[in-house]
LOZA-529471 format. One line per field, with one value per atom (N, C-alpha, C, CB): atom name; residue in three letters; x, y, z; residue number from 1. Coordinates in Angstrom, 1 decimal, decimal comma. Glycine has a CB too. Layout:
! LOZA-529471
atome <- [CA;...]
residu <- [ALA;...]
px <- [X;...]
py <- [Y;...]
pz <- [Z;...]
num <- [NUM;...]
***
This chain:
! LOZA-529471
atome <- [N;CA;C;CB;N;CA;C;CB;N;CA;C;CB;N;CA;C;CB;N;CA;C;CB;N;CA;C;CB;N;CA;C;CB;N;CA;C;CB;N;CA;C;CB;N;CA;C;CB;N;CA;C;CB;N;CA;C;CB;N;CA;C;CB;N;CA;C;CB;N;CA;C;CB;N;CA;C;CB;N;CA;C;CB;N;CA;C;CB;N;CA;C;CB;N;CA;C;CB;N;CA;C;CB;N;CA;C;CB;N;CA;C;CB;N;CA;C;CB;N;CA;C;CB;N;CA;C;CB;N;CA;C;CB;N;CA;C;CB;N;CA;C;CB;N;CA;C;CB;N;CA;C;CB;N;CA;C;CB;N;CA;C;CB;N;CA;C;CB;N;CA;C;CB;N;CA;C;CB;N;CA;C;CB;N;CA;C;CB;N;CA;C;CB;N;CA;C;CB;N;CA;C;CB;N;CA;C;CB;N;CA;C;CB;N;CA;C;CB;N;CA;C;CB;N;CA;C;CB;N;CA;C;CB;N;CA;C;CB;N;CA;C;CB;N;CA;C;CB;N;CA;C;CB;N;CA;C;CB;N;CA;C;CB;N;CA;C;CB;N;CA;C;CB;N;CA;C;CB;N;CA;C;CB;N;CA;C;CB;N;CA;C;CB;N;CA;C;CB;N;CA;C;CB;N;CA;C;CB;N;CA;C;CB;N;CA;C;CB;N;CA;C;CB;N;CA;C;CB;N;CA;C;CB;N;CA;C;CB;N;CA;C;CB;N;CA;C;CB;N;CA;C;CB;N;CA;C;CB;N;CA;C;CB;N;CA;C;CB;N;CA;C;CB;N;CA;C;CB;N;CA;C;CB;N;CA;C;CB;N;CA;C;CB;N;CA;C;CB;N;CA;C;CB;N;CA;C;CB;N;CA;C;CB;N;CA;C;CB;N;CA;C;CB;N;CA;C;CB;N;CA;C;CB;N;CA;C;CB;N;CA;C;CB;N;CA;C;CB;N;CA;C;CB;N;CA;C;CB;N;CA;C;CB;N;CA;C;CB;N;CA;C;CB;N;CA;C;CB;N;CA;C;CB;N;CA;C;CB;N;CA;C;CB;N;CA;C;CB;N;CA;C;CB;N;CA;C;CB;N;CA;C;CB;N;CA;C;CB;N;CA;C;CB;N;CA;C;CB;N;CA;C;CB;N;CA;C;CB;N;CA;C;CB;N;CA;C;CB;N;CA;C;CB;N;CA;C;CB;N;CA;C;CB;N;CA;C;CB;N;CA;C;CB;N;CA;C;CB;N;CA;C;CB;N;CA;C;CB;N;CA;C;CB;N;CA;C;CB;N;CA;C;CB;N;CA;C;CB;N;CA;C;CB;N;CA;C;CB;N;CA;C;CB;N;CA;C;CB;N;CA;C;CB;N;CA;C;CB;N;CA;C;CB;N;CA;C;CB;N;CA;C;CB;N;CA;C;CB;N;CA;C;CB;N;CA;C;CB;N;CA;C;CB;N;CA;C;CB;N;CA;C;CB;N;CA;C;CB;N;CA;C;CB;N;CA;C;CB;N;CA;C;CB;N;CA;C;CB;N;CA;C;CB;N;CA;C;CB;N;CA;C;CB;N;CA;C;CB;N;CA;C;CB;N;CA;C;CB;N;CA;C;CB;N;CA;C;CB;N;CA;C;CB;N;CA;C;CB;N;CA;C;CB;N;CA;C;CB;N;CA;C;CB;N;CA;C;CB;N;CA;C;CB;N;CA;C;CB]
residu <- [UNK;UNK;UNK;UNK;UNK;UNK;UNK;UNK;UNK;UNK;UNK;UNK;UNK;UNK;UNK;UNK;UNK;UNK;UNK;UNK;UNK;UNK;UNK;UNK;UNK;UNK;UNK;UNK;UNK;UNK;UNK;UNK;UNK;UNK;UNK;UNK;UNK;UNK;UNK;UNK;UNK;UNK;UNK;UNK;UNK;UNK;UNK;UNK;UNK;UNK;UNK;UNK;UNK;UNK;UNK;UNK;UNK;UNK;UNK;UNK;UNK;UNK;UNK;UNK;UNK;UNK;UNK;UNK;UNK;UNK;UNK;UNK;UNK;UNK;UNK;UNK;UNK;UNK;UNK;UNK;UNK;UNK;UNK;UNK;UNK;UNK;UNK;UNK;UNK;UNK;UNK;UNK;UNK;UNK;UNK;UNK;UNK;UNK;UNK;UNK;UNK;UNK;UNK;UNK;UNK;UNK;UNK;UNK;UNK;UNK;UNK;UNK;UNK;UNK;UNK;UNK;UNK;UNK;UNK;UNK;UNK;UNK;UNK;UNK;UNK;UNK;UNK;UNK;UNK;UNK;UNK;UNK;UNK;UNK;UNK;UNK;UNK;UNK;UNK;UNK;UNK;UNK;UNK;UNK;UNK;UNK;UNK;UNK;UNK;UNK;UNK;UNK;UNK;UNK;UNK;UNK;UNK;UNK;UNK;UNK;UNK;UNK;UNK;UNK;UNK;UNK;UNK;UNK;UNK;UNK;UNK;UNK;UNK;UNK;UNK;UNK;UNK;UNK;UNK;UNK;UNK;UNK;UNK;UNK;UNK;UNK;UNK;UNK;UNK;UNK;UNK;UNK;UNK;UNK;UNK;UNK;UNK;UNK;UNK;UNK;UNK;UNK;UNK;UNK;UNK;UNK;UNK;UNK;UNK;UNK;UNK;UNK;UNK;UNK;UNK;UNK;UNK;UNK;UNK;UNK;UNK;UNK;UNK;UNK;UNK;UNK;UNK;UNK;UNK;UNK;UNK;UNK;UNK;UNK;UNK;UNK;UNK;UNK;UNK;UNK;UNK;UNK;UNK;UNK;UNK;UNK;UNK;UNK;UNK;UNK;UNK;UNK;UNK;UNK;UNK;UNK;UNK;UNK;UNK;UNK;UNK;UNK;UNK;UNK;UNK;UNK;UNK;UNK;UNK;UNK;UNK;UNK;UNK;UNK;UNK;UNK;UNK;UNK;UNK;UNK;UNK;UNK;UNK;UNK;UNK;UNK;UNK;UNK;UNK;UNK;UNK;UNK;UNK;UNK;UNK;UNK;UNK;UNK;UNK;UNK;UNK;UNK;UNK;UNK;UNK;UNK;UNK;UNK;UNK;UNK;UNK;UNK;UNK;UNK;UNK;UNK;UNK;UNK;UNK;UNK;UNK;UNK;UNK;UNK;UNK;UNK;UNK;UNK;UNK;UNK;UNK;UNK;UNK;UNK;UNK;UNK;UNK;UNK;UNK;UNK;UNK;UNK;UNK;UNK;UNK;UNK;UNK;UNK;UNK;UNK;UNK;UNK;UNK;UNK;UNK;UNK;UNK;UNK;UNK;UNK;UNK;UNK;UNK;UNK;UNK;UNK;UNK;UNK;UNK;UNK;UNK;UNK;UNK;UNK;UNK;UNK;UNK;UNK;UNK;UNK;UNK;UNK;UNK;UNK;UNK;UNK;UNK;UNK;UNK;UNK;UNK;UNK;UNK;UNK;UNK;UNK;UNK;UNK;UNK;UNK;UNK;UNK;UNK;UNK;UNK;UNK;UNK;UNK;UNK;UNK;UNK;UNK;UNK;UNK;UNK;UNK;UNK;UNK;UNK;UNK;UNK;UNK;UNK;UNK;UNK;UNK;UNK;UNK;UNK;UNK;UNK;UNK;UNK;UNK;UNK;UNK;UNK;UNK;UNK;UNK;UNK;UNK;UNK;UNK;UNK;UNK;UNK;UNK;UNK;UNK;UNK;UNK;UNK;UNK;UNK;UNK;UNK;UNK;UNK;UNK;UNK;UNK;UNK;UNK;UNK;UNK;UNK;UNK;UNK;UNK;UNK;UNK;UNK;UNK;UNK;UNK;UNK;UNK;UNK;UNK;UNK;UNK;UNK;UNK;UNK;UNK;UNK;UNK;UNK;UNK;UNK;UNK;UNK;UNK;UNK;UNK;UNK;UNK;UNK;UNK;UNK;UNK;UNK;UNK;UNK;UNK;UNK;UNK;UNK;UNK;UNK;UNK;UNK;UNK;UNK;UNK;UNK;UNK;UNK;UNK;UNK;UNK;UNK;UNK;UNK;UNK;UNK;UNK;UNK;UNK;UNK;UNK;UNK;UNK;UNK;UNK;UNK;UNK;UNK;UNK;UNK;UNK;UNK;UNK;UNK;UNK;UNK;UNK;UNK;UNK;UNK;UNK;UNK;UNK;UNK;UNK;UNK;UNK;UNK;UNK;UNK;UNK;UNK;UNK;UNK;UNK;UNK;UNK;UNK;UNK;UNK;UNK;UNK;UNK;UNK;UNK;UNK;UNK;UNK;UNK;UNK;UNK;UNK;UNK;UNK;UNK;UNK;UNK;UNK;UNK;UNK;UNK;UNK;UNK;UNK;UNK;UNK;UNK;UNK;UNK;UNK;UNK;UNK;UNK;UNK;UNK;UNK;UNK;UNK;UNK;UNK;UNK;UNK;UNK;UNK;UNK;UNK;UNK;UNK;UNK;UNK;UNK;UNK;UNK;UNK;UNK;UNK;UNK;UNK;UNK;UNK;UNK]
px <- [31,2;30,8;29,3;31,2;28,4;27,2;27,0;26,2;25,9;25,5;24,0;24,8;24,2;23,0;21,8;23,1;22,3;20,9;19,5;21,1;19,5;18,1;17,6;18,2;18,6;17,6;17,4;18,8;18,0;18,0;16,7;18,6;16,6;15,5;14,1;15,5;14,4;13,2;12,6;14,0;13,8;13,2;12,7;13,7;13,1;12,4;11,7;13,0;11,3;9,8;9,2;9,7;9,1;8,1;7,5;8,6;8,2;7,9;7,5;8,4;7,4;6,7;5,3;7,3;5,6;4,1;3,4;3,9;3,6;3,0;2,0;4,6;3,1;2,5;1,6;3,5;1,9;0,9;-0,4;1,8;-0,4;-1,3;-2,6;-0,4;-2,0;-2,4;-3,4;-0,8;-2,8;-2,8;-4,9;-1,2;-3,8;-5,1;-6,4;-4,5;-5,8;-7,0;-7,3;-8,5;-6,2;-6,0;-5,5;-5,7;-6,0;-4,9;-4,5;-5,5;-4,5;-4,6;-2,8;-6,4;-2,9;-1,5;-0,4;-1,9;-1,0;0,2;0,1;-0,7;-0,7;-0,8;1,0;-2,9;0,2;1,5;3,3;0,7;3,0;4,1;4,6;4,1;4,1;4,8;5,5;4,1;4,6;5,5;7,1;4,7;6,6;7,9;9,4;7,3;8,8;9,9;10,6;9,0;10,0;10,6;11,0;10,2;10,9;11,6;12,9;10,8;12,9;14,0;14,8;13,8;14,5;15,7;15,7;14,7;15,4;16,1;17,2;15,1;16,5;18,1;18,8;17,8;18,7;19,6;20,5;19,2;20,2;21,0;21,5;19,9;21,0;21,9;22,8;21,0;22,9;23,7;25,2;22,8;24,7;25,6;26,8;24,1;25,9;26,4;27,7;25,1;27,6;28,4;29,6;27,1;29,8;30,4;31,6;29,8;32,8;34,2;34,7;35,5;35,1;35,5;36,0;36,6;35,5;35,9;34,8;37,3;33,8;33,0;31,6;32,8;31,1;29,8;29,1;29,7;27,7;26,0;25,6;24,4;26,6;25,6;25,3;26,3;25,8;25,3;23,9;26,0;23,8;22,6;21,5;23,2;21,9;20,6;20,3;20,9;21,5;21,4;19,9;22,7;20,4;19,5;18,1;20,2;17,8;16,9;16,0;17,5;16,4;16,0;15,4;17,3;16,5;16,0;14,9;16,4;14,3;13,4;12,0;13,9;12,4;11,2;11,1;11,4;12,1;11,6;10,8;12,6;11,3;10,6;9,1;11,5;9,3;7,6;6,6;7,9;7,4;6,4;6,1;7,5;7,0;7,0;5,6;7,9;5,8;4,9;3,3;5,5;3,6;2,0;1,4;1,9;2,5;2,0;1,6;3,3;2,2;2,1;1,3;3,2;1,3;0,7;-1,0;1,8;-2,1;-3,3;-3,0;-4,4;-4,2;-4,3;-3,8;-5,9;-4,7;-4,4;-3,2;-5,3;-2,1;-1,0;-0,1;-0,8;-0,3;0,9;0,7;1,4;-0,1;-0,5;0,4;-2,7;-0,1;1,0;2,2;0,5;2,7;4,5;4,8;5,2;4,1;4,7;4,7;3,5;3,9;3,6;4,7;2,3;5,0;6,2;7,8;6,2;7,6;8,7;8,9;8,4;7,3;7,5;7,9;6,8;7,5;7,8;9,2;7,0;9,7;11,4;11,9;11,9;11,8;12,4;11,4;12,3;10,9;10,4;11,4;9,2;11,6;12,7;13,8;13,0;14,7;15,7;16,0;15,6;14,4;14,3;14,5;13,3;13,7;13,4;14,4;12,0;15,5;16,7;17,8;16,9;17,8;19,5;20,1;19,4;19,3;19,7;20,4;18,4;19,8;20,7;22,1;20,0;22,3;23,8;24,7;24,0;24,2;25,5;25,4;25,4;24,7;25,0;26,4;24,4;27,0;28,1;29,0;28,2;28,7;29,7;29,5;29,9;28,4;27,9;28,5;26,3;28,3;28,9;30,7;28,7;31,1;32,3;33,2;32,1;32,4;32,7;31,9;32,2;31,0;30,5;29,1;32,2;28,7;28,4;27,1;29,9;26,1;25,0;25,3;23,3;26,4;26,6;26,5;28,0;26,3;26,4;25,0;27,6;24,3;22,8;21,7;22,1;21,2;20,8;19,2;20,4;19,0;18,1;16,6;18,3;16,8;15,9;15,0;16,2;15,9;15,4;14,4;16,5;15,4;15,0;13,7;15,7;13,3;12,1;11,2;12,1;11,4;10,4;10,0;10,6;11,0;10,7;9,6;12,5;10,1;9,4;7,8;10,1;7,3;6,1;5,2;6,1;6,6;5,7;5,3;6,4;6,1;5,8;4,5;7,3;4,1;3,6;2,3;4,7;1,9;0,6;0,0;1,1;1,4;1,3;0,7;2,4;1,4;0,8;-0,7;1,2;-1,0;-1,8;-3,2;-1,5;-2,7;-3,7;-3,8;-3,6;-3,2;-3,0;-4,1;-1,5;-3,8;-4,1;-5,7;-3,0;-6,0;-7,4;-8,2;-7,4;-8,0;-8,5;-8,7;-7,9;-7,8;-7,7;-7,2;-6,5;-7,1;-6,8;-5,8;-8,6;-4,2;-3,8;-2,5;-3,6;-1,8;-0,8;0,2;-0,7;0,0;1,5;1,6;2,2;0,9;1,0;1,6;-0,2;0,6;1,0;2,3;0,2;2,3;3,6;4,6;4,0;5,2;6,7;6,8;7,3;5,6;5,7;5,7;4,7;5,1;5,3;6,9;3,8;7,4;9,0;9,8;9,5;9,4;10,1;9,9;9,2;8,7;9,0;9,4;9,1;9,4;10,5;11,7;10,5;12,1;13,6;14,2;13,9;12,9;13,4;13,5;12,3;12,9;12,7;14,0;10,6]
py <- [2,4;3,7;4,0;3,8;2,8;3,4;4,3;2,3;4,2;5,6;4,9;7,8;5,2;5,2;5,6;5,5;7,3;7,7;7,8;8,7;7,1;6,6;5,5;6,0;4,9;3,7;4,8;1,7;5,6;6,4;7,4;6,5;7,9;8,6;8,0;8,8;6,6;5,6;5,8;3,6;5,4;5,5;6,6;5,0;7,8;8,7;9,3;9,4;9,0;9,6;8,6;9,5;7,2;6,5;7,0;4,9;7,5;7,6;8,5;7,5;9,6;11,1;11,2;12,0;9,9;9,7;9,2;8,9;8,3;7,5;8,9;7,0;9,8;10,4;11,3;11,0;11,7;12,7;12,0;13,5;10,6;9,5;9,9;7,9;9,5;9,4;10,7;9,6;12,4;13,6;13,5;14,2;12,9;13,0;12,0;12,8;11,2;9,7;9,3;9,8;9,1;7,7;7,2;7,6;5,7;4,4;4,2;2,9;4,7;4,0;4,9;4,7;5,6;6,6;6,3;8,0;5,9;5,9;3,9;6,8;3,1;1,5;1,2;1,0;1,2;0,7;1,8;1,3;2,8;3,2;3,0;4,3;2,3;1,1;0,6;0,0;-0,5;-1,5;-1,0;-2,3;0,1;1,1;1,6;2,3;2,1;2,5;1,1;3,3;0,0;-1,1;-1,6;-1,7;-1,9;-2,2;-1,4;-1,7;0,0;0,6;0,5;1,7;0,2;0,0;-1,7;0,3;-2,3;-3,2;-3,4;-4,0;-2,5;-2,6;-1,4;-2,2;-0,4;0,1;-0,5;0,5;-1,4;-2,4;-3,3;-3,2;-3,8;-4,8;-3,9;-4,9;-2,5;-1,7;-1,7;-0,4;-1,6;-1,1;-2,6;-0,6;-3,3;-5,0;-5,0;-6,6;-4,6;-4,6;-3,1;-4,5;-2,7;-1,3;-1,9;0,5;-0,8;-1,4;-0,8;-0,4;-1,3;-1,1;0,3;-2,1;0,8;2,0;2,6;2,3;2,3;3,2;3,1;2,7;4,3;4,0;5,0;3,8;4,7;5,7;6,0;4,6;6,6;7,2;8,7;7,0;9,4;10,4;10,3;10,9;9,3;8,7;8,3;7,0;7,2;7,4;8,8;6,7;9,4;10,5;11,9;10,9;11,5;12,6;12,0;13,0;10,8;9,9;10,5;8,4;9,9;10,3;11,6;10,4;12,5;14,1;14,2;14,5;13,7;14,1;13,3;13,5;12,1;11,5;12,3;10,1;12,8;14,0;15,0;14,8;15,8;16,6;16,6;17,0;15,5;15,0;14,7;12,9;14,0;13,6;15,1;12,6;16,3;17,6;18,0;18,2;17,9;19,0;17,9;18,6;16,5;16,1;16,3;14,8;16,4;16,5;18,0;16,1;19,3;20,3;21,3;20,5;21,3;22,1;21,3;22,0;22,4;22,0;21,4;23,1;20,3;19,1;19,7;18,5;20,7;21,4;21,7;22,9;22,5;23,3;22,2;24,4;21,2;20,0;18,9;19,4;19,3;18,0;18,8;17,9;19,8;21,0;21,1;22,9;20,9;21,2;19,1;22,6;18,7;17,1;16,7;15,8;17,6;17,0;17,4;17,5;18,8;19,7;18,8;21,4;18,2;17,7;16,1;17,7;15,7;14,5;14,6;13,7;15,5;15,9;16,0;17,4;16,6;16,8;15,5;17,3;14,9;13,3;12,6;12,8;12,6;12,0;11,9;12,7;13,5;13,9;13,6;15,6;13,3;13,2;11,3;13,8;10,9;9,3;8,6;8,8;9,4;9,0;9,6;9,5;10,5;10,6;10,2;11,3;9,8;8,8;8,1;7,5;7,2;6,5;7,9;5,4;8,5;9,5;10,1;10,6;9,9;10,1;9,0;10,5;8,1;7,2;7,4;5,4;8,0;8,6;9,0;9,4;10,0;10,3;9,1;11,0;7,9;6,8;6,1;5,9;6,3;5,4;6,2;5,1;7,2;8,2;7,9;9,9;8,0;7,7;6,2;7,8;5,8;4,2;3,5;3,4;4,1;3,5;2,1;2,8;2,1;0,9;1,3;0,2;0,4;0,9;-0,3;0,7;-0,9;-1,8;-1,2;-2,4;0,1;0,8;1,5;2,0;1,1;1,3;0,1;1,7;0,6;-0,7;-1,0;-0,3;-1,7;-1,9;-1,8;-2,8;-3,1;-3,3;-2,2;-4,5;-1,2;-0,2;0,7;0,6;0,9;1,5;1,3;1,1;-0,4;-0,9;-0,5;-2,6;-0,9;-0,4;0,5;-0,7;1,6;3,2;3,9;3,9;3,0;3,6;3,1;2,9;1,6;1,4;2,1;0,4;2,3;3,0;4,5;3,0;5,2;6,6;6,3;7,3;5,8;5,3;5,1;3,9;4,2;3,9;5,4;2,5;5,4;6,8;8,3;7,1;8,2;9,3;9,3;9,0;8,1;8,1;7,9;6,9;7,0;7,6;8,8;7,2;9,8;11,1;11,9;11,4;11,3;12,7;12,2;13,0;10,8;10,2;10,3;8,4;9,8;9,2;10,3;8,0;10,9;12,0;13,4;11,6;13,1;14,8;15,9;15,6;14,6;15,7;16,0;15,2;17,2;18,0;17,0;19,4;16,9;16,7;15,6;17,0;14,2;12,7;12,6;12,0;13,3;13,2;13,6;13,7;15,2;15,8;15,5;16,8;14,9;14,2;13,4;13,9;12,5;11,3;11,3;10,4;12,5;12,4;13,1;13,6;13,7;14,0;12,6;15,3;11,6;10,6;9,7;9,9;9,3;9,4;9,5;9,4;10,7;11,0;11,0;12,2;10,7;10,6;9,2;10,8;8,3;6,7;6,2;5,6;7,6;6,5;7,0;6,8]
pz <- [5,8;5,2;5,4;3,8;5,9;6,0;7,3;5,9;7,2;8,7;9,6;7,7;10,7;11,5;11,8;12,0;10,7;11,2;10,6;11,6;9,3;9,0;10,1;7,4;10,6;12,0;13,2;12,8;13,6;13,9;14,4;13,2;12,9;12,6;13,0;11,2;12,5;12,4;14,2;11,8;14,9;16,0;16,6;16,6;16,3;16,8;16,0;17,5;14,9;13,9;14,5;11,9;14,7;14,9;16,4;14,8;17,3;18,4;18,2;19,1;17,5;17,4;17,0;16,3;16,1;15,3;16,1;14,1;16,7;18,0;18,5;19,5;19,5;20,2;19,1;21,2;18,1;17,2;16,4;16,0;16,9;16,7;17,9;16,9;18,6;20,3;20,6;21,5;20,0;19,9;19,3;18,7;18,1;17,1;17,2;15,7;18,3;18,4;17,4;19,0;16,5;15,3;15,5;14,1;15,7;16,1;14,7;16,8;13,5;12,0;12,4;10,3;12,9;13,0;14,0;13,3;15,0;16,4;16,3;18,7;16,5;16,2;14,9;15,0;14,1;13,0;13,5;10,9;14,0;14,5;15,7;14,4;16,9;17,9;17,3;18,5;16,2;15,7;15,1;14,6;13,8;13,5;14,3;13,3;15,5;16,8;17,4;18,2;17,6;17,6;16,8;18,0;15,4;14,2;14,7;12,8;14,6;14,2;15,1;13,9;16,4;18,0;17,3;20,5;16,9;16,7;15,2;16,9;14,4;13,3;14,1;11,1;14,8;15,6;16,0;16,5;16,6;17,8;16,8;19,2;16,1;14,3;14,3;12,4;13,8;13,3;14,3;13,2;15,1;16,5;17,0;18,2;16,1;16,6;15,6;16,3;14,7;13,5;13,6;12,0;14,7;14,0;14,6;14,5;14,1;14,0;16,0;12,3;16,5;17,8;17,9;18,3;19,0;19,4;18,8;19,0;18,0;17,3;18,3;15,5;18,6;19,3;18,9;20,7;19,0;18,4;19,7;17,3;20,7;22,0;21,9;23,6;20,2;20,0;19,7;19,2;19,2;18,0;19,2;16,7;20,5;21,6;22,0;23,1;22,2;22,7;22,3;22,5;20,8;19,8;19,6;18,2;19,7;19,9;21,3;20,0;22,0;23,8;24,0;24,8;23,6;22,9;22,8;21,4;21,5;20,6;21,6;18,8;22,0;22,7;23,7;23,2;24,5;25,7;25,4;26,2;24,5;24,1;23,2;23,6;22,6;21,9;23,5;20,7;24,3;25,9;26,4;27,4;26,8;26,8;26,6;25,8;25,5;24,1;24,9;21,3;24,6;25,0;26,2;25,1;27,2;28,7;29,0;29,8;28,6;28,8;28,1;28,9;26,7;25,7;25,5;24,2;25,4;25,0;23,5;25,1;23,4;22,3;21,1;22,1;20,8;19,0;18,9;18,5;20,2;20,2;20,2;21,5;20,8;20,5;19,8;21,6;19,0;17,7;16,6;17,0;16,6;15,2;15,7;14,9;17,0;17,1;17,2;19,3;17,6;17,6;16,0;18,6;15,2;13,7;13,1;12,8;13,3;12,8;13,0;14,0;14,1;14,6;13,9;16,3;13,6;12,8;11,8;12,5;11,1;9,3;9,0;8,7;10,2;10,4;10,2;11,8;11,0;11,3;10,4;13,1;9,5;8,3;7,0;7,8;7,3;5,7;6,2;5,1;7,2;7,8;7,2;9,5;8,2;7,7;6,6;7,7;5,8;3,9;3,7;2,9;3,5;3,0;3,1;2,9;4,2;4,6;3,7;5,6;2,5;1,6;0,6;1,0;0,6;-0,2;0,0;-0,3;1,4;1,6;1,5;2,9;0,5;0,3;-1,3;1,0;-1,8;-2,9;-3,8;-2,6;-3,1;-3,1;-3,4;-1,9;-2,4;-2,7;-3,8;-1,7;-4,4;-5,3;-6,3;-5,3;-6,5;-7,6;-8,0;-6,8;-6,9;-6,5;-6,9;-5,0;-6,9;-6,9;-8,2;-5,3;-8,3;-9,7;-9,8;-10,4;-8,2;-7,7;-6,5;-7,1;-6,9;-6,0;-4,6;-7,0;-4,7;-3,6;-2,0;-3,8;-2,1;-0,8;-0,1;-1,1;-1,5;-1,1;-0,4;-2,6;0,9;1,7;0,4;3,9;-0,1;-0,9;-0,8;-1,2;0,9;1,1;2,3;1,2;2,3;3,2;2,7;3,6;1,6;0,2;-0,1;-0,9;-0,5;-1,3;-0,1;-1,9;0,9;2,1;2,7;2,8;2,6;2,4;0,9;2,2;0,4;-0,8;-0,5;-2,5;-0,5;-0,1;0,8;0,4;2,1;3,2;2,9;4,7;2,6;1,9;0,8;0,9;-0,1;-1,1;0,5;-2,2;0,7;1,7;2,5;3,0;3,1;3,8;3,5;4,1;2,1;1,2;1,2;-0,1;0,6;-0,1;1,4;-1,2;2,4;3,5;3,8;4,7;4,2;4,3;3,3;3,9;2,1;1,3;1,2;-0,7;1,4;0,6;1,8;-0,2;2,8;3,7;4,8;3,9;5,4;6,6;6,0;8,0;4,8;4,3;5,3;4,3;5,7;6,9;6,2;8,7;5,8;5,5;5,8;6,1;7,6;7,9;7,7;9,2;7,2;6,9;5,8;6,8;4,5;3,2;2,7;2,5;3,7;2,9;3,0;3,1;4,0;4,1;3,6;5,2;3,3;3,0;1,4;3,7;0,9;-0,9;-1,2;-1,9;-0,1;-0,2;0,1;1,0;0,5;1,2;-0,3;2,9;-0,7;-1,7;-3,1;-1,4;-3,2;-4,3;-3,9;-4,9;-2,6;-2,3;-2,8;-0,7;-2,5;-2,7;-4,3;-2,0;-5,1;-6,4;-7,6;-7,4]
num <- [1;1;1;1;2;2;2;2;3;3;3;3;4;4;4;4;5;5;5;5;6;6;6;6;7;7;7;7;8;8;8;8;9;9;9;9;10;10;10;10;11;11;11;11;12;12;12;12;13;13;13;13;14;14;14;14;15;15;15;15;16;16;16;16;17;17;17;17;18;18;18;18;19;19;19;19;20;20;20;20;21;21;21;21;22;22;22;22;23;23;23;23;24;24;24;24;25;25;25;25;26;26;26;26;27;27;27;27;28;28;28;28;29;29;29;29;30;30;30;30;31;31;31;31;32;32;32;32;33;33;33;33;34;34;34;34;35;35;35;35;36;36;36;36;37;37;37;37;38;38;38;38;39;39;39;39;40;40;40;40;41;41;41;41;42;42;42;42;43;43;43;43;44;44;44;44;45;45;45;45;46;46;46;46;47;47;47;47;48;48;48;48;49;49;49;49;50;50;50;50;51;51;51;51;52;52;52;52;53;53;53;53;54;54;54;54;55;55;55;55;56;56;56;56;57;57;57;57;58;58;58;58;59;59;59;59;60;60;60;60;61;61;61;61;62;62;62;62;63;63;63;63;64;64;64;64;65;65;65;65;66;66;66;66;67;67;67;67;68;68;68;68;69;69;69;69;70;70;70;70;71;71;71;71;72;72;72;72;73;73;73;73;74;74;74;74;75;75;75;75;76;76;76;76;77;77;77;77;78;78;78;78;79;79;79;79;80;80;80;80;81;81;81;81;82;82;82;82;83;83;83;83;84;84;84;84;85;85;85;85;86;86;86;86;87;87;87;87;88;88;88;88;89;89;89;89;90;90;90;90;91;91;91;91;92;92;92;92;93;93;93;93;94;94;94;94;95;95;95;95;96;96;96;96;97;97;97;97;98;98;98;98;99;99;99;99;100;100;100;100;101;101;101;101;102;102;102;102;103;103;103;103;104;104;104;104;105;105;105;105;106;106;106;106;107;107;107;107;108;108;108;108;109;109;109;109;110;110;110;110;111;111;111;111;112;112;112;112;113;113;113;113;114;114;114;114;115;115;115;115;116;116;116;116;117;117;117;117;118;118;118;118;119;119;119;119;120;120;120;120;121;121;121;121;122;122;122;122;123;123;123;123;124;124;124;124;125;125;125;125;126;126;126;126;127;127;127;127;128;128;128;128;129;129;129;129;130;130;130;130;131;131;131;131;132;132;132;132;133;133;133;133;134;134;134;134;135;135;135;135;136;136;136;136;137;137;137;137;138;138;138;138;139;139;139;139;140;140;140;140;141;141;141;141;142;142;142;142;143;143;143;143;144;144;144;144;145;145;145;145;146;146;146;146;147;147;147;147;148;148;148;148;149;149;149;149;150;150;150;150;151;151;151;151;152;152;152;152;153;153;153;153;154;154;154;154;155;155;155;155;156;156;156;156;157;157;157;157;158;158;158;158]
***
């Protein structure tokens, strides 16, 4: 009953941020999000190791690949300022999408009476990284699109 697409997400916010790192010439922003986009193709691929036969996430590369095309798009084609604000727009998307996934098992938890369906440790780790993220954002670079998703992310975790 769990779902994909918070690892999902992971990999293609991390890769957005990458490039809206790159955009902005903060390594404090695109650096720690390499490591993120590979974290997340690798519990991807955990995920995918475990699913019941017949079940496959080539919607889930698919919408991934997407998003990386279109983030490379926006870098290659649009001047610096014009594709820092649509690659950011696009991260903040796939931020809320990221930091809320745990909330769609909600329902089951409601249902069942039992937080056994909540990945925990995704959770505790979502919560930190929103929590740092925020708080770089808002203290340190003063940038909308860092802090904001990430003080929605969260409040999604707590």
């Amino acid at each position: 009953s769990l779902t994909a697409v918070p690892y999902t997400a992971m990999v293609a916010s991390c890769t957005v941020w990458v490039a809206y790192g790159l955009l902005a010439g903060d390594p404090t922003i695109w650096l720690p999000n390499v490591s993120g986009a590979l974290l997340g193709a690798f519990y991807l691929a955990t995920f995918a190791m475990h699913l019941a036969p017949g079940v496959s996430l080539r919607s889930h590369y698919a919408c991934a690949a997407s998003i990386g095309a279109c983030t490379a798009v926006c870098f290659a084609v649009l001047p610096t300022a014009k594709a820092n604000a649509v690659v950011g727009y696009i991260g903040v998307f796939l931020v809320v999408v990221m930091f809320s996934g745990p909330l769609a098992t909600f329902q089951t938890v409601i249902r069942t009476r039992s937080t056994a369906s909540l990945p925990p440790l995704f959770t505790a780790a979502s919560f930190l990284n929103c929590l740092l993220w925020s708080l770089y954002g808002a203290l340190v670079i003063h940038d909308p699109f860092i802090w904001g998703p990430n003080i929605a992310g969260l409040v999604a975790t707590i």
